[in-house]
N, C-alpha and C positions, 0 to 999 in steps of 0.2 A: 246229731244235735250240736247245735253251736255250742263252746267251751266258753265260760267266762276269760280261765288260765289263756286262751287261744286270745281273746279280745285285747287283753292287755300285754301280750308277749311282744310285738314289734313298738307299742306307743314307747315301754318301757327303753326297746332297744333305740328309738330316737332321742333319749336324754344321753348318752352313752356316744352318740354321732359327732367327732369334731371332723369341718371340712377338711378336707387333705390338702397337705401344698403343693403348688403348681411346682414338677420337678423341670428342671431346663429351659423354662421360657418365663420370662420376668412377666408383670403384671400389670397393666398398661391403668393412666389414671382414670378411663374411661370405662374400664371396669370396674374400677372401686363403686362405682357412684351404682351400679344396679341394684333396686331392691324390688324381692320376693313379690313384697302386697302388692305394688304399684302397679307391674309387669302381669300378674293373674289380674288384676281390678281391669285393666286395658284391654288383656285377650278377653274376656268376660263380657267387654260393652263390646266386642270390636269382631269376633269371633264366627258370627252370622255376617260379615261381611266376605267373607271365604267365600260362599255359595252363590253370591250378586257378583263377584267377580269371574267365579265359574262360570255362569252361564258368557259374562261378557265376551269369557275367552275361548269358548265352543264357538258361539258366534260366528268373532270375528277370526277365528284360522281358517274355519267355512267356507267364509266369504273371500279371505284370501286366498286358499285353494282356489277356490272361483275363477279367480282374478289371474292365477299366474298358466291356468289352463291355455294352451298357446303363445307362452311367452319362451322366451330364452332363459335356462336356469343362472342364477346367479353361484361364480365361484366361491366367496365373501370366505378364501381361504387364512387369511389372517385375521380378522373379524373372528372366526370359529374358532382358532387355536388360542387367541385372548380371552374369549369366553367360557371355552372348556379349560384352559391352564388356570383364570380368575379362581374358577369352582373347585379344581384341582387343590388348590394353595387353600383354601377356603374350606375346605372339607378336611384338611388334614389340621390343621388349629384348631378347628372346633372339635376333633376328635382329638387330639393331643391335651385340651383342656378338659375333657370328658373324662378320661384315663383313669386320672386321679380317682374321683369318685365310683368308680366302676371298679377298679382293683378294690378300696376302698370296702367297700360295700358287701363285695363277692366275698373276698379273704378273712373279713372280721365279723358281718353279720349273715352270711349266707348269700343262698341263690332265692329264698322263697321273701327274704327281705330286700333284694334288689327290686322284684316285679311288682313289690307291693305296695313300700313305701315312695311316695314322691317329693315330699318337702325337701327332706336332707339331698336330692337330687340337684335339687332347684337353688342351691344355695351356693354363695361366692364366684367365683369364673365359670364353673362348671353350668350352675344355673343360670349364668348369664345366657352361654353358648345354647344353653336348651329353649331360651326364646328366640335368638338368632335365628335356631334352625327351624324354630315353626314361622317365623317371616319369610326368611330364604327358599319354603316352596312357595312365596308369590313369584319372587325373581327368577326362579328355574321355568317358569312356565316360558320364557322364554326361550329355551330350547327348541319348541316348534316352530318360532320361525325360520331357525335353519335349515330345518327339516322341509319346510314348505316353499319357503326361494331358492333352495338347492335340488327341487323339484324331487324330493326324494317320497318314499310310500310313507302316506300318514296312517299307521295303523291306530286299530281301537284302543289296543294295549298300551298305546305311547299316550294318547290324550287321557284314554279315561287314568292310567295311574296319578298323571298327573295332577287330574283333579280330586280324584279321589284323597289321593295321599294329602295334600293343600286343604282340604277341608275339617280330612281327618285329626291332621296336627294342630290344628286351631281348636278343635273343639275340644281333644284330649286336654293340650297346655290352659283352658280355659277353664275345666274344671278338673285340675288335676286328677288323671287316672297313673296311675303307680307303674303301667305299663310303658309311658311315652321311656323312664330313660334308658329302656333296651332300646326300645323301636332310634330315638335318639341319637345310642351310639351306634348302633347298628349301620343307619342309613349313613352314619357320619363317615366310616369306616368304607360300604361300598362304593358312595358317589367319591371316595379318594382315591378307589381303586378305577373307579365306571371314568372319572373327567380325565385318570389321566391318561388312560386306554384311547379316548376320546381325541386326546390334544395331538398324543403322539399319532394318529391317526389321520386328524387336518394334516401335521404338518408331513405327510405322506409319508410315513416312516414305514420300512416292510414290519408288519407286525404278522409273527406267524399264526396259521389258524385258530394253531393249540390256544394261543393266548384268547381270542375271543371265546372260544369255548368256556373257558376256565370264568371270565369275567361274567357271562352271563350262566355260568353256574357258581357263582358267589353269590350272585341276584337271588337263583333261586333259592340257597340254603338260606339264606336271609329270610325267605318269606316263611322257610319250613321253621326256624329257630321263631318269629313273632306268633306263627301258630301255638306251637310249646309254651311259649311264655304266658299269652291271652289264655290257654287251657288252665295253665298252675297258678294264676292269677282268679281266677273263674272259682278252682278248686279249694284253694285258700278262704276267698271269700267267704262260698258257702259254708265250711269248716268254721266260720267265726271270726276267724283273722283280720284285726282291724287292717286292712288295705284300704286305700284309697283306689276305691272300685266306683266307677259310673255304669248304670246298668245299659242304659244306650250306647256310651261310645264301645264296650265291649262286645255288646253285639254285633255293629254295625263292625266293628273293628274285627270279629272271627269271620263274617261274612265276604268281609274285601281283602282277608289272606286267604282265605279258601279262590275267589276268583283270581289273585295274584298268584298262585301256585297252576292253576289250571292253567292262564292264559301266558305265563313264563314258558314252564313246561311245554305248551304247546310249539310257542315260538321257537326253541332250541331245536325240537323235534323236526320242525320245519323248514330251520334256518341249517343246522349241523345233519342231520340225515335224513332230511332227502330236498338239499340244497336246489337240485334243478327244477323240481317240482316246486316248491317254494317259490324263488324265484321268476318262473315263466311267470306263476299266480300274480305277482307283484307289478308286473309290468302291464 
């Protein structure tokens, strides 16, 4: 049975929340100016625009696969390492801004009040950066075109996370679920690991195997750590725990770590042992 005591334990620890200060990186005047209401009233009217733009972007990679069937691949090796080094630098500020609140959060009110509560997330630089990063999976969708003019394999895994993950963080940051600022810093943290594995990789740098292994098993604990989170989040709830809990995007959110842990997993399996089999499949 729900607890009254459980209903009011985390609202109480929101009075108790001062934002943390940015340590080592000064404060630009362009973040003063972000507020909270505005930024949720925006993803809210704007947030079903995720799904119209998915479909655009299935479309047209389709059609450009299409297109580049019998052509000459493009090298676009400088183009790639300004994009993957952009996201590099880009991932690591927004994780660097996150920090604060996540130490924050962890050390003074727990781990069952990190996945729970979402305002005190959302607030000062830190919550800026967590709107940033549900915009920034429209921009990454860019990624596939390098993948498709460098004529490389477009798997399912690459497009559907893409949109999944894009739709997902619109709808969480739209109606605040208590979940986005693991999922947040989390993603913050591997795309600073994934762009720059990425950059050093255009600019043909020997990167030894171990290294790739290692990066796409940061992917995968990532997806196994958002499991755990959505479950203690799930369990909170029903215990009473005022969390900011949406019953859909939790759903829909354990269902797309379950398929991101199968279809990762898979890939490693396929890509680290048994490489040539993989492989020949590919071509």
């Amino acid at each position: 049975m729900p607890s009254s005591t459980n209903s009011l334990k985390f609202v109480e620890m929101d009075t108790f929340y001062k934002v943390p200060e940015q340590v080592g990186l000064p404060t630009f005047e362009w973040e003063k100016k972000w507020n909270l209401t505005e930024g949720t009233e925006w993803m809210q009217g704007h947030w079903h625009y995720s799904i119209y733009y998915s479909f655009l972007y299935v479309l047209l990679i389709f059609c450009l696969q299409a297109w580049m069937k019998g052509r000459k691949k493009y090298e676009l090796q400088l183009p790639l390492i300004l994009w993957s080094g952009f996201l590099t630098v880009f991932s690591a500020f927004g994780l660097l801004r996150q920090t604060p609140d996540m130490l924050h959060s962890l050390l003074n009110f727990g781990f069952d009040y990190s996945v729970c509560r979402i305002n005190t997330a959302m607030l000062g630089e830190g919550g800026l950066w967590g709107f940033i990063f549900a915009l920034s999976k429209l921009v990454e969708l860019g990624d596939t075109l390098f993948v498709i003019l460098k004529r490389r394999p477009l798997t399912f895994l690459h497009w559907y996370h893409h949109v999944s993950v894009f739709v997902y963080c619109w709808y969480n940051f739209a109606y605040a679920s208590g979940v986005i600022r693991w999922f947040c810093y989390m993603n913050y943290f591997v795309h600073t690991v994934m762009y720059l594995y990425y950059t050093v990789k255009a600019a043909k740098i020997y990167v030894p195997s171990v290294i790739s292994k290692c990066v796409t098993t940061v992917q995968i604990s990532q997806m196994f750590v958002g499991m755990v989170v959505l479950g203690r989040a799930v369990y909170l709830h029903y215990l009473g725990y005022a969390c900011d809990f949406d019953e859909a995007g939790n759903f829909f959110g354990t269902l797309m770590y379950i398929s991101y842990c199968i279809l990762f997993v898979k890939f490693f399996c396929d890509a680290y042992l048994k490489p040539a089999k993989y492989h020949k499949k590919l071509e």
